[in-house]
C-alpha positions in Angstrom: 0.0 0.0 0.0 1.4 3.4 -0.9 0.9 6.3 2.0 0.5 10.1 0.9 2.3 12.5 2.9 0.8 15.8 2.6 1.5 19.2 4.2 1.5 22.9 3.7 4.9 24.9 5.1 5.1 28.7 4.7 8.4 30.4 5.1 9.4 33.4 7.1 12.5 35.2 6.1 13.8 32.9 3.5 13.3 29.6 5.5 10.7 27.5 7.4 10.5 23.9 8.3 8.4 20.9 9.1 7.3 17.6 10.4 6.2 14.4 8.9 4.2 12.2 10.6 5.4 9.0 11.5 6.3 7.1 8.5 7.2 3.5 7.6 8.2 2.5 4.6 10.4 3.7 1.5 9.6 6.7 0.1 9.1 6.8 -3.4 8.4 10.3 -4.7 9.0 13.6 -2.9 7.5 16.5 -4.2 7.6 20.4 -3.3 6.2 23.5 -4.9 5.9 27.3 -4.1 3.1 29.2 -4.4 4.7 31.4 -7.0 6.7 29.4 -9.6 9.7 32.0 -10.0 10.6 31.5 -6.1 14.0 29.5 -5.8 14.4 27.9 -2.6 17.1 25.0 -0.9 15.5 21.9 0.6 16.6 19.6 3.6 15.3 16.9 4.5 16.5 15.0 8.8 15.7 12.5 10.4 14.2 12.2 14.4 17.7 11.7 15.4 19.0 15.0 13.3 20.4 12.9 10.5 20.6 14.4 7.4 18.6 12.0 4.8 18.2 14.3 1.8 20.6 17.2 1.2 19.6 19.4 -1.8 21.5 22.3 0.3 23.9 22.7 -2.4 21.3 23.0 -5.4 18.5 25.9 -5.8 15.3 25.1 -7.1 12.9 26.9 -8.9 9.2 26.0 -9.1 8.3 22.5 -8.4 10.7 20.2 -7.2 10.7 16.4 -7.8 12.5 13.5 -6.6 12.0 9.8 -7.5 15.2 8.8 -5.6 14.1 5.9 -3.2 15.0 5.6 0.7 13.7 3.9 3.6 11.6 6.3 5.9 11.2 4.9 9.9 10.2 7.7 12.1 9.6 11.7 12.0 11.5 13.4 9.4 11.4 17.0 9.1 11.2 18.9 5.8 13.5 22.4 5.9 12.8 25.2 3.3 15.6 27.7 3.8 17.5 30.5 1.0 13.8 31.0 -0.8 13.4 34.4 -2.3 9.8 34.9 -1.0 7.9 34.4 1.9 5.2 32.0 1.1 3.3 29.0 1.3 5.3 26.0 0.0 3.3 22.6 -0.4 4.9 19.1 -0.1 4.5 15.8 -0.5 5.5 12.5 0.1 4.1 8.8 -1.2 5.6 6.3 0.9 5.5 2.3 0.2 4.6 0.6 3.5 6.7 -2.3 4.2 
C-alpha cells in the first residue's frame, strides 16, 4: 500500500521547516512547490535523530521540485525550506510504500 504524505509549510525570512508524521516504509516520490513558480528555494530533509537524509543544500530550485530517488523512511523526518526568495506557502509531499 502506498501512503500520501501531505503538508503545507510557509516560510518566514527565506526559511521555514516541518514535520512528517510517523512514517514507515520507503519513500518513493517527494514533491515540493511554491506558491509562486519563480521562487528559488534549498531543501533539507533530517531524520528524528537529526540525521541528514536528503541534502539538496547545495542546489537551488525553482518552481516545483521532484525527486523519485528511493530511501527507507522509519520515524519523524522534518522537511526544511531555507535560502527562498519569497515568503510564502510551499506545499509538499511524500508517497511512501509501507513495508
Amino acid at each position: 500500500m502506498v501512503y500520501k504524505y501531505k503538508d503545507t509549510i510557509t516560510t518566514v525570512a527565506g526559511s521555514a521547516s516541518g514535520n512528517t508524521l510517523p512514517l514507515h516504509g520507503i519513500c518513493k516520490y517527494i514533491y515540493i512547490e511554491p506558491t509562486t513558480a519563480t521562487t528559488t528555494y534549498n531543501v533539507t530533509i533530517t531524520d528524528d535523530d537529526n540525521h541528514t537524509v536528503k541534502n539538496f543544500d547545495l542546489r537551488f530550485f525553482k518552481g516545483a521540485m521532484r525527486d523519485f530517488t528511493e530511501f527507507v523512511v522509519q520515524g519523524i523526518y522534518t522537511i526544511s525550506i531555507s535560502n527562498a526568495t519569497a515568503n510564502e506557502a510551499f506545499t509538499v509531499k511524500m508517497l511512501v510504500r509501507e513495508l
